[in-house]
C-alpha positions as CSV (number, residue, x, y, z in Angstrom):
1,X,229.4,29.6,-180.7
2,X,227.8,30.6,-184.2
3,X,227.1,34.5,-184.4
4,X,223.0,34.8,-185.0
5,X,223.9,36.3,-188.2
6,X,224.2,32.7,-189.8
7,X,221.6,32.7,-191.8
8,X,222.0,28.7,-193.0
9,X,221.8,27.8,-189.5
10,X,218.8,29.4,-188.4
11,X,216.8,27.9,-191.5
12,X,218.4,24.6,-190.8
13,X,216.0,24.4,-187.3
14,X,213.1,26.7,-188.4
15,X,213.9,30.1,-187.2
16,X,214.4,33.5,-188.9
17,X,214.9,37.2,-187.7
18,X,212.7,39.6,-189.6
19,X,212.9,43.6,-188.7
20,X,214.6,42.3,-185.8
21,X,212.4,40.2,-184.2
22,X,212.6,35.9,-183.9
23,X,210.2,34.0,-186.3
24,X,209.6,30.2,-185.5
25,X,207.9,28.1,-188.8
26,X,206.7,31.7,-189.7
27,X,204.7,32.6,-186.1
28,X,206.1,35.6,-184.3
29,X,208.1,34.5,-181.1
30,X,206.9,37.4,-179.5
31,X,203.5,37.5,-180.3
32,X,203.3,33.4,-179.0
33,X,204.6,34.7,-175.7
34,X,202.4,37.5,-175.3
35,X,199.0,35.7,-176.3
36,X,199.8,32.6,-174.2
37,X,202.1,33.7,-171.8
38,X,205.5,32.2,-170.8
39,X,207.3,29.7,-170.2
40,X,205.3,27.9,-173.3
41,X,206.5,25.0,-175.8
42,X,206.0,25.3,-179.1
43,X,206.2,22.7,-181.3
44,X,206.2,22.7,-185.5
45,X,204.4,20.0,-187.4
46,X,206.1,21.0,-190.3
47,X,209.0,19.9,-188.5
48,X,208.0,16.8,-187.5
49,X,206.9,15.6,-190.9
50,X,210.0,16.9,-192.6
51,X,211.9,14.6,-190.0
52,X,209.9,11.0,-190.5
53,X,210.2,11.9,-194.5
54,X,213.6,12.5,-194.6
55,X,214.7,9.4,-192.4
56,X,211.8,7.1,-194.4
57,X,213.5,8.5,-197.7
58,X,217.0,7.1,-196.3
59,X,216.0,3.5,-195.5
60,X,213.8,3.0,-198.4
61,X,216.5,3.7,-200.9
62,X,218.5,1.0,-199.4
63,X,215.8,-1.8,-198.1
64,X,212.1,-0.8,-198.9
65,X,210.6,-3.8,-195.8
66,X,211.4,-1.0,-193.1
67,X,209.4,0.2,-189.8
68,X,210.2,3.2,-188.0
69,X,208.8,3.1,-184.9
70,X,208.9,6.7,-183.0
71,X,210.1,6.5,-179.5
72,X,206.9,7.9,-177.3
73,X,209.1,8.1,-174.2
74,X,210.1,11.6,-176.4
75,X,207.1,13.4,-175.9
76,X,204.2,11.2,-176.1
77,X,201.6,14.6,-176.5
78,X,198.8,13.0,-178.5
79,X,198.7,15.3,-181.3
80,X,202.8,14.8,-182.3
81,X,201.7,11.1,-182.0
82,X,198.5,11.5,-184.0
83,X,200.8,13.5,-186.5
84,X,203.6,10.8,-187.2
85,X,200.7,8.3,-186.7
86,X,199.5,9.9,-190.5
87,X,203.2,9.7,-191.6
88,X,202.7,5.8,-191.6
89,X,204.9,5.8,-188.5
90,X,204.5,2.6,-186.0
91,X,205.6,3.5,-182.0
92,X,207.7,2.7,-179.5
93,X,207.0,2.4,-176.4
94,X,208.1,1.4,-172.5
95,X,205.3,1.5,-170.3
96,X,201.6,0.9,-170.3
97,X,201.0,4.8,-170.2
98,X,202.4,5.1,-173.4
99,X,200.4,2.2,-174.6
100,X,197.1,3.8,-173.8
101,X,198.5,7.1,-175.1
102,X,198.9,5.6,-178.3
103,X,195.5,3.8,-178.4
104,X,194.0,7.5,-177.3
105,X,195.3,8.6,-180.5
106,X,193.5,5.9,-182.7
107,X,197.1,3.6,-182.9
108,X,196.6,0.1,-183.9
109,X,198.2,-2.7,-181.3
110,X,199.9,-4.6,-183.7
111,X,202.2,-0.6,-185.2
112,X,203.6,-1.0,-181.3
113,X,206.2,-2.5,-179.5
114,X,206.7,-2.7,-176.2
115,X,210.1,-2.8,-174.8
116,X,210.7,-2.1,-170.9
117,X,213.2,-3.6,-168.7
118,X,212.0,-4.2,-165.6
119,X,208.8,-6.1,-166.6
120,X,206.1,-6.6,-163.7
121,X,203.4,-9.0,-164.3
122,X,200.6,-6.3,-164.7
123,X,202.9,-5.2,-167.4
124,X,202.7,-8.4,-169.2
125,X,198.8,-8.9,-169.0
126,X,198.0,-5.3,-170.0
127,X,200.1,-5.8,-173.8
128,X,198.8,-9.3,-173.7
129,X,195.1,-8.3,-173.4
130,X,195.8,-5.5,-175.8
131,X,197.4,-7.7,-178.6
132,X,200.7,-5.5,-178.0
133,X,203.9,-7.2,-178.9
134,X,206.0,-7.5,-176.0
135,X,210.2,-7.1,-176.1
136,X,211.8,-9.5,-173.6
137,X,214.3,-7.6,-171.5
138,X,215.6,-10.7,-169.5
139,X,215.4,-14.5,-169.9
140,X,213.7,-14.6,-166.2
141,X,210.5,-12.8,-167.6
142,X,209.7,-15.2,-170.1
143,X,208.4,-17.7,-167.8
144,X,206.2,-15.1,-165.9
145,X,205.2,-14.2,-170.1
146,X,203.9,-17.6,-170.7
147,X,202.5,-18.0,-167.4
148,X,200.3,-14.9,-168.5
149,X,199.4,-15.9,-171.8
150,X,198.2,-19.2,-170.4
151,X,196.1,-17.5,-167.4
152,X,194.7,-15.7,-170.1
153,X,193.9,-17.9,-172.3
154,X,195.7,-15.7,-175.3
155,X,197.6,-17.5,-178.5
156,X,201.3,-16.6,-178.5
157,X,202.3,-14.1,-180.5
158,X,205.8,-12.8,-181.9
159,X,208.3,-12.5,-179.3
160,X,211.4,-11.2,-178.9
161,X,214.2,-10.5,-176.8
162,X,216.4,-7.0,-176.3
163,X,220.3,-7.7,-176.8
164,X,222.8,-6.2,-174.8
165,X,225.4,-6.4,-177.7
166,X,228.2,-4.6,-175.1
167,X,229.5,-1.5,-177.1
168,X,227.1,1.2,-176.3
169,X,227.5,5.4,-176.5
170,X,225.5,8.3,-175.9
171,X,225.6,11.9,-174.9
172,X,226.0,11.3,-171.5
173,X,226.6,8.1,-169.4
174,X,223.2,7.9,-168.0
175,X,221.9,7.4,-171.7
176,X,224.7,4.4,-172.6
177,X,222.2,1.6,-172.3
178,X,224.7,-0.9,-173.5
179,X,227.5,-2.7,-172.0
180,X,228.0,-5.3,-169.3
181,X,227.4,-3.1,-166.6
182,X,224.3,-1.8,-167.9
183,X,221.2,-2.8,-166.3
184,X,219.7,-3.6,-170.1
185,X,219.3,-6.7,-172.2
186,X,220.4,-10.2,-172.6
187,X,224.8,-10.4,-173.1
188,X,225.9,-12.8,-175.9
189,X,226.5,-15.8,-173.6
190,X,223.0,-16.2,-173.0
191,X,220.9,-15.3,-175.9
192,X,221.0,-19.0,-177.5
193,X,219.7,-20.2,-174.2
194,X,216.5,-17.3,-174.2
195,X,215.7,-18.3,-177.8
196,X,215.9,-22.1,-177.3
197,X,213.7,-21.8,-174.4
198,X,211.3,-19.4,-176.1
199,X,210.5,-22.2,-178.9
200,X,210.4,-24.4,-175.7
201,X,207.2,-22.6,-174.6
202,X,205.9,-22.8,-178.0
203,X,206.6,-19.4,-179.5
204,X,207.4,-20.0,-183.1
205,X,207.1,-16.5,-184.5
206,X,210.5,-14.1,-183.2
207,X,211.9,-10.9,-183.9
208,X,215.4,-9.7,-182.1
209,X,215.9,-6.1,-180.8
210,X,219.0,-4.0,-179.6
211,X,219.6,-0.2,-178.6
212,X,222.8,0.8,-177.2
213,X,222.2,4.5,-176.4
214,X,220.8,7.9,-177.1
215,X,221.6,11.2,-178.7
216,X,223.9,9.5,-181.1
217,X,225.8,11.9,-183.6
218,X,228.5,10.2,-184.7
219,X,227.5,7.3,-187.3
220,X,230.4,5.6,-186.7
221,X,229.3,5.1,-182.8
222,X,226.6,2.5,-184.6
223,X,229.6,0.3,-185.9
224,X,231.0,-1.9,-183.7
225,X,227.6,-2.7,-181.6
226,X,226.0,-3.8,-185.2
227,X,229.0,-5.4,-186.0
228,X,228.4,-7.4,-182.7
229,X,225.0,-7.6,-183.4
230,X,225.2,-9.3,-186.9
231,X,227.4,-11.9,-185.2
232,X,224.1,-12.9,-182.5
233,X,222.1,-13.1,-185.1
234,X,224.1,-15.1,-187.7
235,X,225.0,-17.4,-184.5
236,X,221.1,-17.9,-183.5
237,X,220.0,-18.2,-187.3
238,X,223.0,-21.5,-188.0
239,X,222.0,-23.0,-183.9
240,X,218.6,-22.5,-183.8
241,X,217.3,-22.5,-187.7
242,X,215.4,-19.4,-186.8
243,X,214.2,-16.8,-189.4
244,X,213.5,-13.4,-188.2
245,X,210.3,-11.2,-188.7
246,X,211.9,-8.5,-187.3
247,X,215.5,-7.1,-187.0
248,X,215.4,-3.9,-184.9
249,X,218.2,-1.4,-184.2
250,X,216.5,0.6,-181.9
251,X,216.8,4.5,-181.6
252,X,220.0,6.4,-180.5
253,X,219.9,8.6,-183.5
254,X,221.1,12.1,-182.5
255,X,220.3,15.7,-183.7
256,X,223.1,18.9,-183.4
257,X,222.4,20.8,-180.5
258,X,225.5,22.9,-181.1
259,X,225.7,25.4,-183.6
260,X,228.6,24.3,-185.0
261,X,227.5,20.7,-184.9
262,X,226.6,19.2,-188.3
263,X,223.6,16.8,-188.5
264,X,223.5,13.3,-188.1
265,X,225.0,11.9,-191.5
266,X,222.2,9.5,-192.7
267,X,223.9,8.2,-195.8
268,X,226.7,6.9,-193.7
269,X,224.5,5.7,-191.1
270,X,222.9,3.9,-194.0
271,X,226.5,2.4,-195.1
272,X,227.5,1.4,-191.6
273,X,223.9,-0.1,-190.3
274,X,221.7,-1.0,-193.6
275,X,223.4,-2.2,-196.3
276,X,225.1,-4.4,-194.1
277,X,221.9,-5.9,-192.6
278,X,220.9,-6.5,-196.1
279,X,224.0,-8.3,-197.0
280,X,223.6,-10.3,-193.9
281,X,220.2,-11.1,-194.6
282,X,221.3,-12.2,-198.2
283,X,224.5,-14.0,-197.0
284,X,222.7,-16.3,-194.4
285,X,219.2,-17.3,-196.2
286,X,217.1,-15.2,-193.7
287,X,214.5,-14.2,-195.8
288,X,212.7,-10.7,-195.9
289,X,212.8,-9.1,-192.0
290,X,211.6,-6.2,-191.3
291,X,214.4,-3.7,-190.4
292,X,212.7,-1.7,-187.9
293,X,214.5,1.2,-185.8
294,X,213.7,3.6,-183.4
295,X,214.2,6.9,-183.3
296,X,212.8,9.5,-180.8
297,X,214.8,12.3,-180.3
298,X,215.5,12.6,-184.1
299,X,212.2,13.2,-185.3
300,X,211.0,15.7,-182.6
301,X,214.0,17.4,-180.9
302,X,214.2,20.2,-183.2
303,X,210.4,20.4,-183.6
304,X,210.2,22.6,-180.8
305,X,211.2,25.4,-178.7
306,X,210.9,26.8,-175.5
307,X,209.7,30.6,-174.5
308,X,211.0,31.9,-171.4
309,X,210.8,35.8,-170.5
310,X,213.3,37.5,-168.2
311,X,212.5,38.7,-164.9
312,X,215.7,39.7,-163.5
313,X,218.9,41.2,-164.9
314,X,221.5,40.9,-161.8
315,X,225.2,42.1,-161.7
316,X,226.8,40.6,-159.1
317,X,230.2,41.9,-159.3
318,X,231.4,38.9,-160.2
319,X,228.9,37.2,-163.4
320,X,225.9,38.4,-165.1
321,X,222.7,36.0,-164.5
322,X,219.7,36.9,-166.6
323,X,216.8,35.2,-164.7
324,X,213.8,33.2,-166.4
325,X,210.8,31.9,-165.6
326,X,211.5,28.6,-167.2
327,X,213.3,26.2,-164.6
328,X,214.7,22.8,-164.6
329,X,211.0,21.7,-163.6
330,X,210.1,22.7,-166.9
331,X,213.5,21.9,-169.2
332,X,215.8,19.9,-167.0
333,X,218.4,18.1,-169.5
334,X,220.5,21.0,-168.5
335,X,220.3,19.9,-165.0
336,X,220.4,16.3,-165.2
337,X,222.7,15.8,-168.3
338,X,225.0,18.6,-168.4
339,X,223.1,19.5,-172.0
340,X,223.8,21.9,-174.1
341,X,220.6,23.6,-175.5
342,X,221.5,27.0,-177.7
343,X,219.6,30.2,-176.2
344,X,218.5,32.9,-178.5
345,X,217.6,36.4,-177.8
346,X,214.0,36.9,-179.3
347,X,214.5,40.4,-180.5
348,X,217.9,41.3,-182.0
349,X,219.0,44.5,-182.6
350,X,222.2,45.2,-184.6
351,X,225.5,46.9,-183.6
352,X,224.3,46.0,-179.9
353,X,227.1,45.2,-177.5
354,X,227.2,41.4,-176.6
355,X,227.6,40.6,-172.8
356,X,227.9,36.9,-171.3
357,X,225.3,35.3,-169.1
358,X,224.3,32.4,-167.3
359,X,220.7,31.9,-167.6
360,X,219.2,31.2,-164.4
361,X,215.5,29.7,-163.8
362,X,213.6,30.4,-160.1
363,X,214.0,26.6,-159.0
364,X,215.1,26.7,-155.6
365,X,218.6,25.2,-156.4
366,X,222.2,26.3,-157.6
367,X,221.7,23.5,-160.2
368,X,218.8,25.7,-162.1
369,X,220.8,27.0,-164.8
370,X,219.7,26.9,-168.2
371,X,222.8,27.9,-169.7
372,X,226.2,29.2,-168.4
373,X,228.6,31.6,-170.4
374,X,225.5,32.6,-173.4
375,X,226.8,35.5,-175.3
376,X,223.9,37.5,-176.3
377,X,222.9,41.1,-176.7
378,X,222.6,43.1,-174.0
379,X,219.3,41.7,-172.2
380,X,216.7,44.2,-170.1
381,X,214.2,42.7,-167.9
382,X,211.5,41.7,-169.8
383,X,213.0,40.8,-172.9
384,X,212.1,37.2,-174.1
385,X,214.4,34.1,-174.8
386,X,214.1,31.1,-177.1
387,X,215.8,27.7,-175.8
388,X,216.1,25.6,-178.9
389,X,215.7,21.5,-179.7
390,X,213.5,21.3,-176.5
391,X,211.2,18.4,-178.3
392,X,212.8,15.5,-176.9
393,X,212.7,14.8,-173.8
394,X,211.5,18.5,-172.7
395,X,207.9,18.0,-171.3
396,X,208.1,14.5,-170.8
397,X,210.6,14.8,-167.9
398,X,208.7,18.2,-166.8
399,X,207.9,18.5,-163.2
400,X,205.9,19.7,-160.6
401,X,208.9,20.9,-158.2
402,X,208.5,23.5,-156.1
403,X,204.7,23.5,-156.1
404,X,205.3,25.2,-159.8
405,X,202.4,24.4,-163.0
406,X,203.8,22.8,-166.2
407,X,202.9,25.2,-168.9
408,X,201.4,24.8,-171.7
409,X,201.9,23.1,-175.3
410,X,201.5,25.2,-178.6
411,X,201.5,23.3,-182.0
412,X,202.6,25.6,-185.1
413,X,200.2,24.2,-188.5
414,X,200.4,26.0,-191.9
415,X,201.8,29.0,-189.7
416,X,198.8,28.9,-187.4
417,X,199.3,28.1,-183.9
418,X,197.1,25.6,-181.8
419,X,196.7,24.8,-178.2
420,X,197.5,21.5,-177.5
421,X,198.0,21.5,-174.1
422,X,196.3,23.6,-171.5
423,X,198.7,25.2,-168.8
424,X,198.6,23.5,-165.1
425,X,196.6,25.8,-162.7
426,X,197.6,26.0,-158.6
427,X,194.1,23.8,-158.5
428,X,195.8,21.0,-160.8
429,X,198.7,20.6,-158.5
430,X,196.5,19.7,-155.3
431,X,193.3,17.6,-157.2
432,X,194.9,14.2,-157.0
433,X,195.9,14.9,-152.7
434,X,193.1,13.5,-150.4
435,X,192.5,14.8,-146.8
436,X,192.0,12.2,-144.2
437,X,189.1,13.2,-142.0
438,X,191.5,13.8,-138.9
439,X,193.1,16.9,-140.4
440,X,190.2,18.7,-141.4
């Protein structure tokens, strides 16, 4: 635990104290939860922007032919996509709601790919009709693919196929997407066989793709999977003579949730994943690819807090628990992941005593804890509480459990604050439920 008074930390992810009260990208905390009420994202374009530069800064000084395609599965709110869209960003996503998301926010077809893993036909003839490149998950749904493309009378386009290159890590196991066990990708042993039978069917344009987890932090976690991976694709380039449009990496780039974390160390990233893929390019003859990769979390974790107020201070002999109204329906990493996200009181006040609490949402579950063990100032019912690095993966896994709204979105602009999502209503949570004429 880092005491509030670090200064460098609190600049680092956007957030000052001035006269005692929590500024976010220079908007009053307090004043946010007061006009729009709470719980409430708020998310910084600032942010966002500083993010993409930095990691576009990163790649080009190594290898200028580079894509970074932000993962929508994230949050996929049209204005952060709209946003990175004006960054020159291309997009990531895994299902046809994301797709559509992205063509709502003026996103060309051909700045997407589409990688999912459990492909169903309607799947394959909405990014066919759409002109969306399709990532290959399994060797099984290429025949379905072609099938499709010939039903529809569509030219083949680029395709390409996700490796499973076996070494995989992650924050937590259920984010490991690598590794034989794992339900994702095409193992070593059988990636000559999807290829050949891709130029088979008649593709002649390919790109190759792998992704071996999320909320990566350590660069060094990258180095044995791309290690593996170089060793696929010099195998496939010498077997098959094929040259590569595309060489993606995927996402899995992490961001510091702890305070005493240190951010993810691009240059070394750079050393262990880049300039290695350029040797490899240079070494074997293959050309110009595009290196593509796919971060998500990286570019909009820290973009964006949550504001939660406290209802209830209760002693029970035992613990403290300061009681929110923001649950694991609204921020459920927690919950689900075990995650560590770093709560801030929103109005501190010097020289007062610091008590520990577990910070407790109204979900109807022992699991609804936001945070166990916080040491903060002494908290009074009513006070307000900032949940940090809730961009990623925040609202997009949002619920509506226990009959509770989702709330709404706030973007921070040149220290103005937007709505850019309306809170749910009572109404919002019924409109989609249909009566049959027997109960009413």
């Amino acid at each position: 635990m880092v005491l509030m008074e670090n200064i460098d930390w609190l600049n680092y992810k956007g957030l000052e104290y001035r006269d005692g009260n929590l500024f976010f990208n220079d908007v009053s905390i307090i004043e946010l939860s007061k006009k729009y009420g709470t719980p409430i994202y708020v998310i910084s374009e600032q942010i966002i922007r500083e993010k993409y530069r930095t990691l576009k800064k990163v790649l080009n000084s190594e290898y200028k032919k580079n894509h970074i395609h932000y993962a929508v599965k994230a949050n996929s709110n049209i204005s952060i996509l709209k946003i990175l869209n004006t960054e020159g960003a291309f997009f990531d996503c895994t299902s046809q709601g994301e797709i559509y998301t992205c063509f709502k926010a003026g996103i060309a077809p051909e700045r997407i790919i589409y990688t999912g893993n459990m492909f169903t036909d309607n799947d394959f003839e909405f990014a066919v009709k759409n002109d969306v490149l399709i990532n290959l998950d399994s060797i099984s749904q290429l025949d379905r693919l072609v099938k499709i493309y010939k039903s529809l009378g569509k030219e083949k386009k680029t395709i390409s196929f996700r490796i499973n290159p076996e070494f995989g890590a992650g924050h937590h196991i259920h984010d490991i997407t690598a590794g034989k066990e794992v339900k994702f990708g095409i193992l070593e042993h059988q990636v000559v066989e999807a290829y050949k039978r891709a130029k088979h069917f008649g593709f002649e344009r390919f790109g190759i793709h792998q992704h071996i987890g999320s909320g990566i932090n350590n660069p060094y976690n990258f180095e044995k999977a791309a290690e593996k991976y170089f060793s696929i694709i010099k195998k496939l380039a010498s077997s098959l003579k094929i040259n590569f449009e595309f060489i993606d990496f995927g996402g899995g780039l992490g961001i510091p949730y702890h305070a005493n974390e240190k951010p993810l160390d691009l240059e070394k990233y750079k050393e262990i994943v880049v300039k290695p893929f350029k040797k490899l390019i240079y070494v074997e003859n293959l050309g110009e690819p595009v290196f593509k990769i796919e971060p998500g979390r990286f570019l909009v974790a820290e973009s964006c807090v949550l504001l939660t107020q406290i209802n209830t201070i209760k002693d029970n002999g035992y613990k403290l628990f300061a009681g929110v109204d923001a649950g694991f329906n609204i921020l459920i990493r927690p919950t689900m992941y075990g995650a560590y996200h770093h709560i801030m009181a929103c109005n501190k006040i010097r020289g007062k005593k610091m008590l520990k609490y577990d910070i407790a949402g109204p979900i109807c579950e022992s699991g609804d804890i936001l945070g166990k063990e916080r040491e903060l100032p002494e908290l009074k019912e009513g006070d307000y509480l900032t949940i940090l690095d809730t961009g990623a993966y925040g609202y997009a896994m949002s619920s509506n459990y226990n009959s509770r709204p989702r709330p709404a979105e706030i973007l921070i602009s040149n220290g103005q604050p937007f709505k850019i999502r309306e809170a749910e209503t009572f109404e919002d949570l019924l409109k989609n439920q249909i009566i049959p004429d027997h109960l009413k």
